[in-house]
C-alpha positions in Angstrom: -43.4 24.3 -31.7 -44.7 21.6 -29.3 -42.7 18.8 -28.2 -44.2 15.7 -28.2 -43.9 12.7 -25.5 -41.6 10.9 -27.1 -39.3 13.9 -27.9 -39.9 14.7 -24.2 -38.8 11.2 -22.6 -35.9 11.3 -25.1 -35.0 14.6 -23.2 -35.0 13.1 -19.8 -33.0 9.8 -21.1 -30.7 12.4 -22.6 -30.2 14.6 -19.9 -30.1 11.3 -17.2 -27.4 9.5 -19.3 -25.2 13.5 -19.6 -25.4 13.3 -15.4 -24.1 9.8 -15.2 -21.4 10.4 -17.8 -20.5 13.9 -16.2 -20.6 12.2 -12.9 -16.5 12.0 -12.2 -17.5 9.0 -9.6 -19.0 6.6 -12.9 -15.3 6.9 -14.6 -13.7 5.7 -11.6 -15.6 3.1 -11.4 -15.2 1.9 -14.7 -11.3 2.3 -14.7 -11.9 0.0 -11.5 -13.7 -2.5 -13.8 -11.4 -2.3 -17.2 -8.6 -2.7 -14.7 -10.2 -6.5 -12.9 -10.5 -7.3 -16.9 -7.6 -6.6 -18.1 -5.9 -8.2 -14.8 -8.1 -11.3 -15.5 -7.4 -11.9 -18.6 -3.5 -11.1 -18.1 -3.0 -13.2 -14.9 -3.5 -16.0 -13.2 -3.6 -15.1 -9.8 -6.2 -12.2 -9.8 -9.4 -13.7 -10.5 -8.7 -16.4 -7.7 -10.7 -16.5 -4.8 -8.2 -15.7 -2.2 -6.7 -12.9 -4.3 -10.4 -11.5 -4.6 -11.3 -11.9 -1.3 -7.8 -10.1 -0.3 -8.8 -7.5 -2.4 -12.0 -6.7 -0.6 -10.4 -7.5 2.9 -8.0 -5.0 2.5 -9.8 -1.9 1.0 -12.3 -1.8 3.9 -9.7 0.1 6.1 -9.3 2.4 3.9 -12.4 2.6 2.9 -14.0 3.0 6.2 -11.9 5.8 7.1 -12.3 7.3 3.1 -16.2 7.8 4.4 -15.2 9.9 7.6 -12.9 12.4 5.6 -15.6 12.1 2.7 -17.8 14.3 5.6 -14.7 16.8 6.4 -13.9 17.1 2.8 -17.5 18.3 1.8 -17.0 21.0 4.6 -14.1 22.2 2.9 -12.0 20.6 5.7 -8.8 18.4 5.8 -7.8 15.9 8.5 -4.2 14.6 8.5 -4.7 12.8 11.2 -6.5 9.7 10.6 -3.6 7.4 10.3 -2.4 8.2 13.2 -5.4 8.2 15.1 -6.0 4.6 14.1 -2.2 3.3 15.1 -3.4 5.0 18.5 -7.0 3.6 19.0 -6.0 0.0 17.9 -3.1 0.2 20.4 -5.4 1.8 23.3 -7.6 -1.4 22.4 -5.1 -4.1 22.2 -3.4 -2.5 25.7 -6.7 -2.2 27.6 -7.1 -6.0 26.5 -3.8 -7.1 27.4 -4.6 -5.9 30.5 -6.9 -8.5 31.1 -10.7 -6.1 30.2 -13.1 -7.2 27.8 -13.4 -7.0 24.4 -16.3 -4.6 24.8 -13.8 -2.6 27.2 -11.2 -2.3 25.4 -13.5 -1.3 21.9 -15.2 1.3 23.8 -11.9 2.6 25.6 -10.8 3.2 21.8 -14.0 4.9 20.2 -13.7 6.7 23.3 -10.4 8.0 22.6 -11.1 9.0 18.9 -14.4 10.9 19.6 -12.2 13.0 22.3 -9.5 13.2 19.5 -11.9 14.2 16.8 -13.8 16.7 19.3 -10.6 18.2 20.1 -9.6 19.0 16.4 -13.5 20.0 15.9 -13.0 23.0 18.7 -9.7 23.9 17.7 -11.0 24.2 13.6 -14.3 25.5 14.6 -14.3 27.6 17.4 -10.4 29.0 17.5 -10.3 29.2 14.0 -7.2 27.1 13.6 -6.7 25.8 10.1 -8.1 22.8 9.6 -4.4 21.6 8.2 -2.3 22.8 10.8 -4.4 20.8 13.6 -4.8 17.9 11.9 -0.9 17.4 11.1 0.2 18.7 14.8 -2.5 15.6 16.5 -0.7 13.3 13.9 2.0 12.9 15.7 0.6 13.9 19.0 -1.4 10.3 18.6 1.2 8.4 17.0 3.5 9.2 20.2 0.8 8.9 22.8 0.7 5.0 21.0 4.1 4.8 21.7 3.9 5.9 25.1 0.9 4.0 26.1 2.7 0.7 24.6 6.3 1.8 25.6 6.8 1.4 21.4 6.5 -2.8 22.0 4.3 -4.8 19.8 1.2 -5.7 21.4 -0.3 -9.7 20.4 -1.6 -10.7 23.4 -4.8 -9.2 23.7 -6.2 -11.1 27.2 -8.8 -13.3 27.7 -11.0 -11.8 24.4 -7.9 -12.6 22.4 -10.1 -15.1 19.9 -13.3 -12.7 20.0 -10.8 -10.0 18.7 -9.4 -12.1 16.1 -13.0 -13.1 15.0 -14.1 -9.9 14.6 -11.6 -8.7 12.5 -10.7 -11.5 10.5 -13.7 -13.6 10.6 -16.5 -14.5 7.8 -19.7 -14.3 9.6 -22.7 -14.3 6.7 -22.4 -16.1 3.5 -18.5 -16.7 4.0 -18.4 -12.3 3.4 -15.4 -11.3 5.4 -16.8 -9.1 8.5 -14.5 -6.2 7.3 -16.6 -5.7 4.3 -19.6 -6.4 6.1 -18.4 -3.5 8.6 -17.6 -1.1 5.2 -20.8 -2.0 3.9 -23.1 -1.2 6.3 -21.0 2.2 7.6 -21.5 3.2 3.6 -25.4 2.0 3.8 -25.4 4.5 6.7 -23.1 7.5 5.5 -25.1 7.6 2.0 -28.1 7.9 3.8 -27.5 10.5 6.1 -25.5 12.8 3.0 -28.7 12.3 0.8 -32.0 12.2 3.1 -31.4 14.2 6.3 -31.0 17.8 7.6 -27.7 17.2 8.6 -26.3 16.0 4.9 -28.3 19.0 3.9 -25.7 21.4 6.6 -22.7 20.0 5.6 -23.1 20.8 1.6 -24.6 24.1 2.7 -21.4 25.0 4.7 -18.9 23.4 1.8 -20.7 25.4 -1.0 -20.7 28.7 1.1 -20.0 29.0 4.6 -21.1 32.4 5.1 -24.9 32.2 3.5 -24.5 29.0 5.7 -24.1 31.0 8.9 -26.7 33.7 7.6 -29.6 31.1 6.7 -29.5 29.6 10.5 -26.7 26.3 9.9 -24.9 25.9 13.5 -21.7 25.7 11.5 -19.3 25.5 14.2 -21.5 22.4 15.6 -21.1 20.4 12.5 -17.6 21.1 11.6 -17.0 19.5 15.7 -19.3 16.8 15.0 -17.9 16.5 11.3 -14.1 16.4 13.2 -15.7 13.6 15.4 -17.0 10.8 13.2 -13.3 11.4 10.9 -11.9 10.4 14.1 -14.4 7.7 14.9 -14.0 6.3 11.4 -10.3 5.7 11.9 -11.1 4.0 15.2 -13.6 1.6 14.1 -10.9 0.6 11.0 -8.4 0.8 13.2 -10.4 -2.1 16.1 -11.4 -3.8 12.9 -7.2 -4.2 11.5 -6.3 -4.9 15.0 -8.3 -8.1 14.7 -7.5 -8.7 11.7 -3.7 -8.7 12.1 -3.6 -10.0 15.2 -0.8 -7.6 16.5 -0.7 -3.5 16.9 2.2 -2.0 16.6 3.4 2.2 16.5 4.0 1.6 12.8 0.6 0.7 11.9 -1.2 3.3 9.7 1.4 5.3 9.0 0.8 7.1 5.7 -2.5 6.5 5.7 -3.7 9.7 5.6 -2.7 10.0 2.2 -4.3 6.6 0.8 -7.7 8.1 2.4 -7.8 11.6 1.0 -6.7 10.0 -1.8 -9.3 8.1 -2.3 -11.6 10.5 -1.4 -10.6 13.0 -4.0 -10.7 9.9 -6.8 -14.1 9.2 -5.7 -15.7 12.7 -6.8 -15.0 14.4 -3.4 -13.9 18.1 -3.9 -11.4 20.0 -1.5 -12.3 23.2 -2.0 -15.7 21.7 -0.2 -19.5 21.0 -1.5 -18.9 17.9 -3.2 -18.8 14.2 -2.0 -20.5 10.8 -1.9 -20.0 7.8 0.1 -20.1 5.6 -2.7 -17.7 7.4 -4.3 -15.1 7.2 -1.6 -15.8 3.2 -1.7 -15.1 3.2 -5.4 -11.8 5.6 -4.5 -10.3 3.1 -2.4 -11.2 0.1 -4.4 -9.2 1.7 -7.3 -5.9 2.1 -4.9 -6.2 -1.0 -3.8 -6.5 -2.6 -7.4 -3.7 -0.9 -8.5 -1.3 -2.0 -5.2 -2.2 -5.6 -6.1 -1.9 -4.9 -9.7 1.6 -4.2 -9.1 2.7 -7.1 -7.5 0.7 -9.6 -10.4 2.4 -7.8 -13.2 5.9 -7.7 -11.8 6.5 -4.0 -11.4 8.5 -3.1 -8.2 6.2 -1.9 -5.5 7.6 1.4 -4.9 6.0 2.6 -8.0 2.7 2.1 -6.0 2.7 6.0 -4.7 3.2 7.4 -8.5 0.3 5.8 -9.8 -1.8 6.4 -6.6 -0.2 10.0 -7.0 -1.4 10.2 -10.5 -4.6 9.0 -10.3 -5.4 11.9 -7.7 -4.1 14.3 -10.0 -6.4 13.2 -12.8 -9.4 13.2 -10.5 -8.9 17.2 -9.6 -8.1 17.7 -13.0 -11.1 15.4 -14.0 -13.2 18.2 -11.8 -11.6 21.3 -13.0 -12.2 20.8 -16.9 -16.0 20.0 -15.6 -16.1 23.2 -13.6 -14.7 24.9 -16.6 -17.5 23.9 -18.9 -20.5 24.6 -16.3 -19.0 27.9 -15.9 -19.5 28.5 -20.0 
C-alpha cells in the first residue's frame, strides 16, 4: 500500500520527536528546568539575580573542564587528574605572577604546564599501554604536590603587577554585564560541539570509542588522538583553573580537590558513555548545570550540605542506568 505525504511527514515528526525523547541529554535537561521551577516557586532567594548569576559563575569550572573529559570519555578513556592539574596550573600562574611576570607570562607558563601534563599521560596511555586509570590517579597527586612544592604549601594573593588584570579576567563582566566565566564556557562549548560534529577529528574520536581495533584497521592514527585527546583534558583544567584563580583572587594546594569527580560526573549525566563512543558538549554543559543546581538547592531548602555527594552520587547512577535500559531495548 502506498504511503501518502502526510503519512510520510508524520513518520519523520514521529521518528524526530522518539530521538529527542531517547536522547538521555533532553531528560537532564528538563530535570535541570523542573528543578529552577520548583526552586522558584519554593524560595525566595533562587530566582534572585545574584543567586542566578552565582549559579552560572560557578558551573563554568566545571563545566569547562566537563568538555575536556567529554573528549577522553568518547575514547573510552578516564582522566583522574583534572582536579589536580588545575590546583597546579593556577598556582604555576599565580607564582610566576607573584614573581613580578605578566599576566600573559604567567597564563602561558600554566597552559604550558598542562599540555606537558596532558602529553605525558597521552604517551603513557597510548603508546606504553598504561591504563588510562592508573596514570591519571598516579599524576593526581604527582601535580597536587608539585603545587605544593612550587608554592612551599602557602597561599598565594599577590599576583604582581597584573594583580587587577587577573582579577578582571576571572571575575569580571565584560559584554552585556555576562560574567567572563560563562563567556569563557560558552565559547570553549561553541568550539568543542563543532569540532565533535563537523570535522575529521570528531569523526576519529567516535571511531576509536565505538571500536578501537576497526579504528586502527580503517587508517585512524589512534595513538595520536588518544595524546592529543590526553592534552586538551589537561588544557581544559588549565584554562578553568587561570579563569578560578581570577576569580577567587587567591590559589591555594586545596583548590580543586575532588574535582575529578564533579567532572566525570557531569559528563556521565550529560549522555557521555564510559565504555566510549558516546558524548556531546552540550551535554556535559547541561551535566554540570544539574550539579550545580542541586549544591545550591541544598543550601535554599535547608538540608545539610554533606548530603551534596549522595544526590550528585545518585544522579550518576541514574544516568548509566538511564543508558543501559536504552541499550537494552536497541539491542531487541
Amino acid at each position: 500500500m502506498a504511503i501518502t505525504l502526510d503519512q510520510s511527514i508524520e513518520q519523520k515528526q514521529q521518528t524526530w520527536l522518539g530521538a529527542i525523547l531517547s536522547h538521555q541529554t533532553f531528560w537532564v535537561l528538563a530535570a535541570v528546568i523542573l528543578a529552577c521551577l520548583f526552586l522558584t516557586f519554593t524560595t525566595e532567594a533562587f530566582a534572585t539575580s545574584t543567586n542566578l548569576y552565582n549559579i552560572t559563575r560557578n558551573v563554568t569550572f566545571v563545566a569547562i573542564i566537563a568538555l575536556g573529559m567529554t573528549l577522553v570519555i568518547i575514547t573510552g578513556g578516564i582522566d583522574l587528574s583534572v582536579g589536580s592539574v588545575l590546583c597546579l596550573c593556577s598556582m604555576i600562574l599565580a607564582v610566576v605572577m607573584h614573581a613580578g611576570y605578566g599576566i600573559w607570562v604567567g597564563i602561558a607558563a600554566s597552559l604550558a604546564t598542562a599540555l606537558a601534563i596532558g602529553a605525558f599521560n597521552g604517551v603513557l596511555i597510548a603508546y606504553l599501554n598504561f591504563p588510562p586509570f592508573v596514570v591519571t590517579l598516579g599524576m593526581l597527586s604527582i601535580a597536587r604536590s608539585l603545587a605544593m612544592v612550587a608554592s612551599n604549601n602557602t597561599v598565594v594573593f599577590q599576583f604582581g603587577p597584573d594583580h587587577d588584570k587577573l582579577l578582571a579576567l576571572g571575575g569580571g563582566a565584560w559584554f552585556f554585564g555576562i560574567a567572563n566565566p560563562v563567556l569563557f564556557m560558552i565559547a570553549l562549548a561553541l568550539l568543542t560541539g563543532f569540532v565533535l560534529r563537523w570535522t575529521r577529528f570528531g569523526r576519529f574520536l567516535f571511531a576509536i570509542g565505538g571500536n578501537e581495533h576497526a579504528a586502527t584497521l580503517t587508517g585512524v592514527p589512534v595513538r595520536k588522538i588518544k595524546v592529543i585527546v590526553y592534552m586538551v583534558s589537561a588544557l581544559s583544567a588549565g584554562i578553568a583553573g587561570i579563569i578560578q584563580t581570577g576569580w577567587l583572587g587567591a590559589v591555594t594546594t586545596n583548590i580543586g580537590a575532588g574535582m575529578e569527580l564533579q567532572v566525570i560526573a557531569a559528563a556521565v549525566i550529560g549522555g557521555a558513555n564510559l565504555a566510549g563512543g558516546t558524548g556531546t558538549a552540550f551535554g556535559a554543559l547541561v551535566g554540570a548545570a544539574l550539579i550545580e543546581v542541586i549544591r545550591n538547592s541544598l543550601g535554599l531548602l535547608g538540608i545539610s550540605a554533606f548530603w551534596q555527594g549522595t544526590f550528585i552520587g545518585g544522579a550518576t547512577i541514574l544516568a548509566v542506568l538511564f543508558d543501559r535500559i536504552r541499550n537494552f531495548r536497541q539491542s531487541e
